[in-house]
N, C-alpha and C positions, 0 to 999 in steps of 0.2 A: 232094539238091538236084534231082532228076529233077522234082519236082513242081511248082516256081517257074517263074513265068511266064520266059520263054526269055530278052525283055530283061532282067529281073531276076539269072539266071544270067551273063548276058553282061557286066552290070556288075557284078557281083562279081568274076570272074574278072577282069574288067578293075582294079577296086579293088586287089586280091592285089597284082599283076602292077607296076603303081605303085608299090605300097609296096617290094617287091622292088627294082624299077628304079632307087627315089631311096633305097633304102640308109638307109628310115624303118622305126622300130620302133613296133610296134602291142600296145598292152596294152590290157586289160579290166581294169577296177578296181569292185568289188561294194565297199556300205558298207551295213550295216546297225544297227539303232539300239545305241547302245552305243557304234559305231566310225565313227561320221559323222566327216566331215571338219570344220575350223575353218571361224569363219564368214565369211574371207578368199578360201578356197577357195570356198565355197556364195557368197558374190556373186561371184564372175567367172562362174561357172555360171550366176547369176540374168542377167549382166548379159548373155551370150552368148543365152538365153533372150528377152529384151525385146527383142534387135536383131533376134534372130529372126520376134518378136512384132510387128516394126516394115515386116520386109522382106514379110511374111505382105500386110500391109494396104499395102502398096504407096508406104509412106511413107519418105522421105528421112530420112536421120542426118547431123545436125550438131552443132557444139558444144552447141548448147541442147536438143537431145534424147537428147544426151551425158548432160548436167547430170540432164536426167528420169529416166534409164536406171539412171543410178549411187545415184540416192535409192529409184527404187522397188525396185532390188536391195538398198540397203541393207533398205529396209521388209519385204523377202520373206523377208532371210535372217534378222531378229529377230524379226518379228510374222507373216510370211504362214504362210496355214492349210499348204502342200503343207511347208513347211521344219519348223511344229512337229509336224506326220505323222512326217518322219523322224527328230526327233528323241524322240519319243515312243510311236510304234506300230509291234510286233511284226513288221507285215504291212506295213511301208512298207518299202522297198528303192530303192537309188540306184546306178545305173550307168550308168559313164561311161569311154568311149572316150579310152584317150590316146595319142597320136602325136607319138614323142617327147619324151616327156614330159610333153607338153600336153595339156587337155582337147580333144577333137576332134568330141565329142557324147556328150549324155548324156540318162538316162530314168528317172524315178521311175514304180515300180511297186509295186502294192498287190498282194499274196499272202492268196488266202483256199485254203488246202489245197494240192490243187493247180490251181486258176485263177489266172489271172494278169489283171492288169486295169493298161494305161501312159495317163494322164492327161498325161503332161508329155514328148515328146520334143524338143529341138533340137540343131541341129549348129552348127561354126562353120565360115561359107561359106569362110574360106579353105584348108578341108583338103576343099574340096568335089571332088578330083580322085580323092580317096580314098574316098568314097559312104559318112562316118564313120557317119550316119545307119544304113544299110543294113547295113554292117555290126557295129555294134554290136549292131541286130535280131540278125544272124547268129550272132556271138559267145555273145550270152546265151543265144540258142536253145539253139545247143550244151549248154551247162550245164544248160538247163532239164529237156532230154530226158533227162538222164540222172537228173536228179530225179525225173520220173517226172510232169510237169508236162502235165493234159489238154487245157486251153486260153490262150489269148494273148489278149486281149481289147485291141485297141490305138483302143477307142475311137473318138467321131465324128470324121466327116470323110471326105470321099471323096477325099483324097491320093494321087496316083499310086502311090507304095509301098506300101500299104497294099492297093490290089486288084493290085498286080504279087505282094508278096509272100505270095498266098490269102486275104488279107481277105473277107470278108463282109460287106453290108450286112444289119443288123438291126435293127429299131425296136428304138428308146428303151424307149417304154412304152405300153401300150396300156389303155385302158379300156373296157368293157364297160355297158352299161346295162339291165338288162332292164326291159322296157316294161309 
């Protein structure tokens, strides 16, 4: 951990330290194709994802974007593209943080060798004392290093965790012309 930006360090330790203090237990739970979870469990996960999606854009949850949240979790966990990845592709992977039992964040990741590449994280804000995000990044690390896993690829976005935690920005894509 010498290497992570110092507040990044500081809230982890502070993460830990919480969980210790309220007497919360903290698992890592890996699902891979084969052993996906029901698709009761995959929408509270979508639905936790779209509130997320909702607090992202700076917009209010009510009843009626309740009503939205719970159909297009339904539509994600039977027809979207990321749910039939995990239920069909070798190199798709799903983890998810639970605290107490509960989902407290989770991240679908795409495995080619050993890179890694996370399109999907979210947390759910009210375990946000616990930094479920942060460390579930931390938890999987752990696992990953021991796999022998070269890079972490967490995708766009310039998220504060993301260059706390050594992030890089890197274009996209780049095209050439010769003239």
């Amino acid at each position: 951990m010498a290497s992570l930006n110092k507040n990044i360090y500081k809230n982890i330790r502070k993460a830990y330290n919480h969980l210790k203090t309220d007497s919360k237990r903290m698992e890592l739970k890996v699902y891979r194709r084969g052993g996906m979870p029901d698709d009761g469990y995959m929408r509270s996960l979508w639905k936790l994802y779209l509130r997320r999606k909702m607090a992202w854009r700076q917009r209010k949850t009510g009843a009626l974007s309740e009503i939205g949240i719970s159909l297009k979790a339904m539509y994600e966990t039977r027809s979207g593209c990321a749910n039939r990845s995990l239920k069909t592709l070798d190199a798709a992977e799903l983890y998810v943080l639970h605290i107490d039992d509960q989902p407290a964040a989770f991240m679908i990741v795409y495995r080619h060798r050993n890179h890694l590449l996370m399109p999907k994280l979210a947390i759910d804000t009210s375990f946000s004392r616990y930094s479920p995000g942060i460390l579930l990044i931390l938890e999987a690390s752990k696992r990953w290093i021991d796999e022998g896993v070269a890079d972490f690829d967490m995708c766009r976005g310039d998220e504060r965790y993301k260059k706390e935690m050594g992030g890089q920005n890197e274009p996209l894509c780049r095209i050439d012309k010769r003239l």
